[in-house]
N, C-alpha and C positions, 0 to 999 in steps of 0.2 A: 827542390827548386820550387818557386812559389810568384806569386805577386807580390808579395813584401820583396822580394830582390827587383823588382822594375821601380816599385816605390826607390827604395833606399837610390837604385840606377839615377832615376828624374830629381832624385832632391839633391843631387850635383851637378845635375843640368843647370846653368842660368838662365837668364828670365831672355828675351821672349822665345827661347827654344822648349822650357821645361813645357809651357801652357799651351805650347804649338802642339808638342808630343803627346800629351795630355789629351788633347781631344783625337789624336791620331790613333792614341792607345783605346778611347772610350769607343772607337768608331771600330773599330779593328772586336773591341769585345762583342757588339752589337753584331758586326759580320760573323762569327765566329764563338757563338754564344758556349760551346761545349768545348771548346780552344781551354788547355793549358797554358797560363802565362809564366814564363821560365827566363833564365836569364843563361843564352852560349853563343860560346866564344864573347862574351865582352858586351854581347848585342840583347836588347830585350827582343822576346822572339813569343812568340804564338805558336802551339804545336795541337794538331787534332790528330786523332786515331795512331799517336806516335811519329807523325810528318812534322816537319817545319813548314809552316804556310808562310806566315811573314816574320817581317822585324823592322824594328827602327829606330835610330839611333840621332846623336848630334854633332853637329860639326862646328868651326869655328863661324861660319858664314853661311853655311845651309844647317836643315835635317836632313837627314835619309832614309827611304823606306826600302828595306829587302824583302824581295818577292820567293826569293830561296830556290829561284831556276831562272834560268838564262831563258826560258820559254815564253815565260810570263811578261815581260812587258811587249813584245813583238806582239800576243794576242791584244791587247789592248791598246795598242799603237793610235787609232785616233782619238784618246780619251787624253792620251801624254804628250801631245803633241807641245811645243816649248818650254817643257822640262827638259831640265841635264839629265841626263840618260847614260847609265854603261851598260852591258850585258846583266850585271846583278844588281844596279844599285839605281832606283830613283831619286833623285835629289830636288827637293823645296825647300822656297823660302822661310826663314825664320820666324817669321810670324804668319803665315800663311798654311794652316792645319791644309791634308788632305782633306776633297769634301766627301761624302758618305758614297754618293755616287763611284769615284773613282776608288772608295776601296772596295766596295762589294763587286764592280768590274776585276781587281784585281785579285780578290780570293776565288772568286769564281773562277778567274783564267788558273791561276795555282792550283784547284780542282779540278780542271779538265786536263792541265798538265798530270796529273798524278795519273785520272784514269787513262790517259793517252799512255803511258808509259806502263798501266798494268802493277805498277805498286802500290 
C-alpha cells in the first residue's frame, strides 16, 4: 500500500472534490510528516506508528474527513462548529479544502485520543 493507490483514488475524483482533497491530502502530509499514506477499506487514510490517524474521501455533494475515533471530533468541538458532523465522519464543502489550522487541531486530538486510551 502506498501513495500511488490515493493518487490512482483522486484521479477518479471529479473536479472540484479532486483539488479540494488535494490540498486536504497535502495538509494532512504537513500534519503528519512520518504518516504512511495507504488506501482501507475504500478510504485514503494516513497511518503513523501502525494507527489510523485520518482519512478522507468524496461524496456526491460533500468531501469527508475520518478522524478514525468517535473521540476526536468532541475534542475539537469549537473549531467544527457548522459542519455536518457524525460521531466518525466530518463532512465539507466541495470546494472548500479543510484549512491547516483545523487539521493539525484534529491530528492532535487523534493523538491524545490514542495516548488517553494507552495504545
Amino acid at each position: 500500500m502506498s501513495a500511488e493507490e490515493i493518487d490512482a483514488y483522486l484521479a477518479t475524483v471529479p473536479e472540484p472534490q479532486r483539488a479540494t482533497l488535494q490540498v486536504v491530502r497535502e495538509r494532512l502530509r504537513a500534519a503528519l510528516p512520518e504518516a504512511e499514506e495507504c488506501i482501507t477499506y475504500g478510504v485514503p487514510t494516513f497511518r503513523e506508528g501502525g494507527r489510523k490517524m485520518a482519512g478522507f474521501a468524496a461524496a456526491k455533494n460533500h468531501c469527508s474527513y475520518f478522524p478514525m475515533s468517535g473521540e476526536v471530533l468532541p475534542r475539537v468541538a469549537d473549531l467544527i462548529e457548522g459542519f455536518n458532523t457524525s460521531r466518525g465522519t466530518l463532512r465539507f464543502p466541495v470546494d472548500q479544502p479543510l484549512s491547516m489550522k483545523l487539521v493539525r487541531a484534529l491530528v492532535t486530538a487523534r493523538r491524545d485520543d490514542i495516548a488517553a486510551r494507552g495504545k
